[in-house]
C-alpha positions in Angstrom: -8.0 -6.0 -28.2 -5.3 -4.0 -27.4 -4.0 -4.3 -23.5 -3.9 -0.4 -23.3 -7.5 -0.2 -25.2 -8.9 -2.9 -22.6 -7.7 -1.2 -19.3 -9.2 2.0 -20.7 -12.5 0.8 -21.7 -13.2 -0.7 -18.4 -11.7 2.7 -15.9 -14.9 4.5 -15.7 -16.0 1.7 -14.0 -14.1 2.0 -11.6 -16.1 3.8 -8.8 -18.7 1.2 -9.3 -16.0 -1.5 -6.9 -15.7 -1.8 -3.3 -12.6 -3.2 -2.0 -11.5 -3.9 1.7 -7.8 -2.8 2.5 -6.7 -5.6 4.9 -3.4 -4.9 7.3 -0.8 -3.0 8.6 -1.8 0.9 8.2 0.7 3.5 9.4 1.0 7.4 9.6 2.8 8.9 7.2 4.4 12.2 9.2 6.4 14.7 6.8 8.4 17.1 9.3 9.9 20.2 6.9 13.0 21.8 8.4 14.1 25.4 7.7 17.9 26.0 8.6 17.2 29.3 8.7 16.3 29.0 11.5 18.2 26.5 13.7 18.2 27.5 17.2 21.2 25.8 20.0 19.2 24.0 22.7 20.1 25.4 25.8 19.4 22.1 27.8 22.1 20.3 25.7 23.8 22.3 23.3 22.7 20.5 20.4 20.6 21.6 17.2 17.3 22.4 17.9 15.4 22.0 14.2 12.5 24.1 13.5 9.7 22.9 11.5 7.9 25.2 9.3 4.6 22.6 8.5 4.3 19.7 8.8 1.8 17.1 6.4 -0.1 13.9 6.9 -0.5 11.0 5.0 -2.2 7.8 5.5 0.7 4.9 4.8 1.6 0.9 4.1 -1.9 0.0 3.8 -3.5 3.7 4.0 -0.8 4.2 0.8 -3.2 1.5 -0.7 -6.1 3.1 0.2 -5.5 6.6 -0.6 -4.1 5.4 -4.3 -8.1 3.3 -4.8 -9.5 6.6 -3.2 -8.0 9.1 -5.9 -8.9 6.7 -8.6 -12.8 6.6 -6.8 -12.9 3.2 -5.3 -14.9 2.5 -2.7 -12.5 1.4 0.2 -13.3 -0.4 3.5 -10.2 -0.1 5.7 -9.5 -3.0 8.3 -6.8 -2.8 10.0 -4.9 -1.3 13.7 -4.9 1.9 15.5 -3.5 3.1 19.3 -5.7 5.0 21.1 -3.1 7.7 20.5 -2.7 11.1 18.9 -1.4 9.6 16.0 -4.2 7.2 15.9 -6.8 10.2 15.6 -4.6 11.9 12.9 -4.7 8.2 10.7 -8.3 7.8 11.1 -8.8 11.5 9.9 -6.9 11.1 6.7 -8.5 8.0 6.0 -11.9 10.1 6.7 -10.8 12.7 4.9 -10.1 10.9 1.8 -13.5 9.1 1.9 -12.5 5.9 3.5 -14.7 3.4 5.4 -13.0 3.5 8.8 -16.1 1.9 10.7 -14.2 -1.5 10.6 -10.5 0.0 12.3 -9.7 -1.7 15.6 -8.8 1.1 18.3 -6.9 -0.6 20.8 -4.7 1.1 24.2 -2.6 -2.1 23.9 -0.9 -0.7 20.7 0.5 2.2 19.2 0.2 3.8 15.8 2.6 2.9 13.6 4.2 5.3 12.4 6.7 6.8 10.1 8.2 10.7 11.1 10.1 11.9 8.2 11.7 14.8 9.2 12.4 16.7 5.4 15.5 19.5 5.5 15.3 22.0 3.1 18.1 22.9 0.9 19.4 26.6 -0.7 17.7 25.4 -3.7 14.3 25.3 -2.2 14.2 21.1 -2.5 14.0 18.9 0.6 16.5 16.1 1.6 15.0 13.5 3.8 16.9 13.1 7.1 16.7 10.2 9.4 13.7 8.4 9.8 11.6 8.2 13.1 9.7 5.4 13.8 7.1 4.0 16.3 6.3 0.8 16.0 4.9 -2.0 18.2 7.3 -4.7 19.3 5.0 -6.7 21.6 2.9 -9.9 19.7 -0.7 -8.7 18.8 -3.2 -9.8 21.7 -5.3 -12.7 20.4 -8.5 -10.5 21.4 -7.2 -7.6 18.6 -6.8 -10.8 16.1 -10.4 -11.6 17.0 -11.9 -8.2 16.1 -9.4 -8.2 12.5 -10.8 -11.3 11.3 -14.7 -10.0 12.4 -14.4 -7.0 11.0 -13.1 -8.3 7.6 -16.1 -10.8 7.7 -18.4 -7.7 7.6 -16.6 -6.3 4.8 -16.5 -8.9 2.5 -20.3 -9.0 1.4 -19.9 -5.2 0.1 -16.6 -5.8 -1.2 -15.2 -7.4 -4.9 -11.1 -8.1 -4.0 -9.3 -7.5 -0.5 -5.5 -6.7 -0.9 -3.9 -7.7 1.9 -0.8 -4.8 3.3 1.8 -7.2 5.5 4.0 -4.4 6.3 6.7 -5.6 9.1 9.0 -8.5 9.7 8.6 -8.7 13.2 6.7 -12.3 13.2 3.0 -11.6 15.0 3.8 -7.7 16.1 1.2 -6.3 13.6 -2.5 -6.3 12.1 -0.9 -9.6 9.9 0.0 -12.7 12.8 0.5 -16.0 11.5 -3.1 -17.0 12.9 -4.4 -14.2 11.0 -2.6 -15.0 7.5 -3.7 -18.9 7.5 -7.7 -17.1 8.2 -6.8 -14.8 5.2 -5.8 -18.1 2.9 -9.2 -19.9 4.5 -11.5 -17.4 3.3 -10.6 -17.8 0.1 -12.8 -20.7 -0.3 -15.2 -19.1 1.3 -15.8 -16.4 -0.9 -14.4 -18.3 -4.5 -15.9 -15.1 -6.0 -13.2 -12.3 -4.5 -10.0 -11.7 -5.3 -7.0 -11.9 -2.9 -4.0 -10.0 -3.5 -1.2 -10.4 -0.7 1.5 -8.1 -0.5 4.4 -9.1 2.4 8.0 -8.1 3.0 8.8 -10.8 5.2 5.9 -13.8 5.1 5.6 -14.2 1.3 5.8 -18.2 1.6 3.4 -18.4 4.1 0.2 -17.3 2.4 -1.8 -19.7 0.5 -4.3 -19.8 -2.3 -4.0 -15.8 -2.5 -2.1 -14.0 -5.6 1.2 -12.9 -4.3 2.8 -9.6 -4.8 6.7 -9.3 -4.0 9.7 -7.9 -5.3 13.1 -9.4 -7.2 14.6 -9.1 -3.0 11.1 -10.5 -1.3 11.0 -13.9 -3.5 11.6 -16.4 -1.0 13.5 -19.2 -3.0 12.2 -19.9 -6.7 8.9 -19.1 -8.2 8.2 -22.4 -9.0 8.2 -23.5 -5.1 6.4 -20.1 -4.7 3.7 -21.2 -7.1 2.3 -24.2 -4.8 0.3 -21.3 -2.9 -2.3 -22.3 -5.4 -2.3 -18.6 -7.0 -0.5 -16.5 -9.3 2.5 -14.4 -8.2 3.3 -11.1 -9.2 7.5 -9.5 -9.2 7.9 -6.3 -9.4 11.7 -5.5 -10.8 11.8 -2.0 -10.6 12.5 0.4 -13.5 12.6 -3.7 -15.5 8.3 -3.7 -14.4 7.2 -6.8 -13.1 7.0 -10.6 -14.3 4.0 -12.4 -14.1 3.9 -16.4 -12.7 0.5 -17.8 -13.9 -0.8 -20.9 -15.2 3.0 -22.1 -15.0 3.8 -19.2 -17.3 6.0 -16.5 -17.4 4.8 -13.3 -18.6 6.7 -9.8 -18.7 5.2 -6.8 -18.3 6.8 -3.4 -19.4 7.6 -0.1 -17.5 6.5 2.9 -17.8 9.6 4.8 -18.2 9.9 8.3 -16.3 12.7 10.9 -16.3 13.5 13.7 -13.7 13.9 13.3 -10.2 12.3 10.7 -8.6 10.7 9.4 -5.4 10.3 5.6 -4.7 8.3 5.4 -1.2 4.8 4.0 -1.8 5.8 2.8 -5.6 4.5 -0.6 -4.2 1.3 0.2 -2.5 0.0 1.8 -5.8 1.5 -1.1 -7.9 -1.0 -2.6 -5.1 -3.8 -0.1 -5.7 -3.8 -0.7 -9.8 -3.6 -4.5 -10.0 -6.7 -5.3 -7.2 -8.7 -2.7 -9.2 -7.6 -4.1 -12.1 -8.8 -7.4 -11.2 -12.3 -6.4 -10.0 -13.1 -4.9 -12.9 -12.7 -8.3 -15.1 -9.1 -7.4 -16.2 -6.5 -10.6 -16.5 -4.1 -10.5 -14.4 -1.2 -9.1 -16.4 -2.9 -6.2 -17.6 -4.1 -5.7 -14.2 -0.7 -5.1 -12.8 0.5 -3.2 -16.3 -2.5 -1.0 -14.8 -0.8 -0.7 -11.5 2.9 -0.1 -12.9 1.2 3.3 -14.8 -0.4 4.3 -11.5 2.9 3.5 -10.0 5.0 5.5 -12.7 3.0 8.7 -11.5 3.3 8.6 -7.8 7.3 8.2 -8.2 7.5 11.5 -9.4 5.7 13.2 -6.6 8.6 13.9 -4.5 9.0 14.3 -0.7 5.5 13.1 -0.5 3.5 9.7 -0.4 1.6 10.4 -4.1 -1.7 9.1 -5.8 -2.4 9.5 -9.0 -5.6 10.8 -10.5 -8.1 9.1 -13.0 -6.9 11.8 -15.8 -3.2 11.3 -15.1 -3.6 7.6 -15.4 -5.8 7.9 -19.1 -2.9 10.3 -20.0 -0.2 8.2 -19.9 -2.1 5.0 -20.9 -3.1 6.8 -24.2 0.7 8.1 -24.8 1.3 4.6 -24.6 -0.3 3.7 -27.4 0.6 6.5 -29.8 
């Protein structure tokens, strides 16, 4: 069969799989500026921007999550939160998107991550992103907040067909992923033989094992062959090129989607992510599991100045104009 006419006949399916976001989740925090109405800070003398709205989004591993959501997966979200403002505001757009949040681990140890994009508009009426904000913690993740990661996984896994695991930072044991926590991760995979593990990590790729592994053409930490002794497949993602796929000691190439117009990378990764674990729960291979993801993928890069899903229709649509 046709690898367009396979991903299609198994997508209604797809609100029949559960599957646990592991990792680092972060606030996405869009700021939008109006010029118009710059005001001169008194206090300093500088620039005081005005905001005219401001949106939400859940990000890293919420970007994961509210990609599965849109498609209707059922997701169970693991991951950490501060007991902070911007902690409430994460856990409400995971809420609000139909998430599982039960298995989050609040901590006031931490703070949110988070991501404040403050978005200046132009004459034209389009947005230019300014400098990013972030807040981040900096401080190695308490081996008690480990503890409640790893327990809280175990309660989703029963429920759940795949985990995709969200390694966001390269700050070595800062975050949701610490190097005790990835070798549990590469563990339970014999546990649960049945599951799939996909591992996504911008900074730890060699150090998973015996989970499929997602990078990019910059994340590929020496060659793919001394990659491949994690026991699993490995996924690279070359941009507007697709992505290669290492199986089975083969190479296989998967295609783009091409897309004009103006375009918007942030989160291309996360629904790559989103469309390949899906993929795989529903009995897909694993190249036509991440073709899945690059279509899912090809949408959200064209919703700009936002961090974009892609609906169930969208994706059908531009599978089937694939194959005309």
């Amino acid at each position: 069969m046709n690898p367009i006419d396979n991903i299609l006949r198994v997508l209604d399916q797809a609100s029949s799989r559960t599957i646990t976001v592991f990792g680092d989740f972060c606030l996405d925090k869009y700021l939008y500026i109006n010029p118009a109405r710059d005001e001169n800070s008194l206090e300093t003398g500088l620039t005081a921007y005005q905001v005219d709205k401001k949106t939400l989004y859940p990000g890293a591993a919420g970007t994961v999550t509210n990609n599965l959501r849109a498609l209707g997966v059922n997701v169970h979200c693991v991951g950490l939160v501060g007991e902070d403002g911007e902690g409430y505001d994460l856990l409400t757009c995971l809420a609000n998107i139909g998430a599982h949040t039960e298995q989050m681990v609040v901590s006031n140890t931490i703070p949110t991550s988070t991501y404040i994009k403050p978005m200046r508009r132009n004459t034209d009426g389009t947005y230019t992103e300014m400098n990013r904000l972030d807040i981040r913690n900096f401080q190695e993740t308490p081996h008690e907040l480990e503890n409640q990661l790893i327990n809280n996984l175990h309660k989703t896994l029963d429920e759940s067909q795949g985990v995709v695991i969200i390694d966001q930072f390269l700050q070595r044991n800062c975050s949701a992923i610490t190097d005790r926590v990835r070798d549990t991760l590469s563990d339970l995979t014999h546990q649960y033989p049945d599951h799939f593990f996909l591992a996504d990590s911008r900074g730890f790729t060699a150090h998973y094992h015996n989970v499929i592994i997602k990078c990019n053409q910059h994340e590929i930490p020496g060659t793919l062959e001394r990659l491949a002794e994690n026991n699993r497949a490995i996924v690279v993602t070359v941009g507007e090129n697709g992505a290669f796929v290492y199986e089975n000691s083969l190479m296989i190439r998967i295609p783009p989607f091409p897309v004009t117009g103006p375009l918007d990378i942030v989160g291309a990764g996360d629904a790559t992510n989103a469309g390949t674990i899906l993929g795989l729960t529903l009995g897909l291979p694993l190249p036509e599991s991440v073709l899945l993801g690059g279509c899912i993928s090809s949408i959200t890069i064209q919703q700009i100045g936002v961090t974009g899903t892609a609906t169930m229709e969208q994706v059908k649509e531009r599978l089937g104009a694939r194959i005309q």
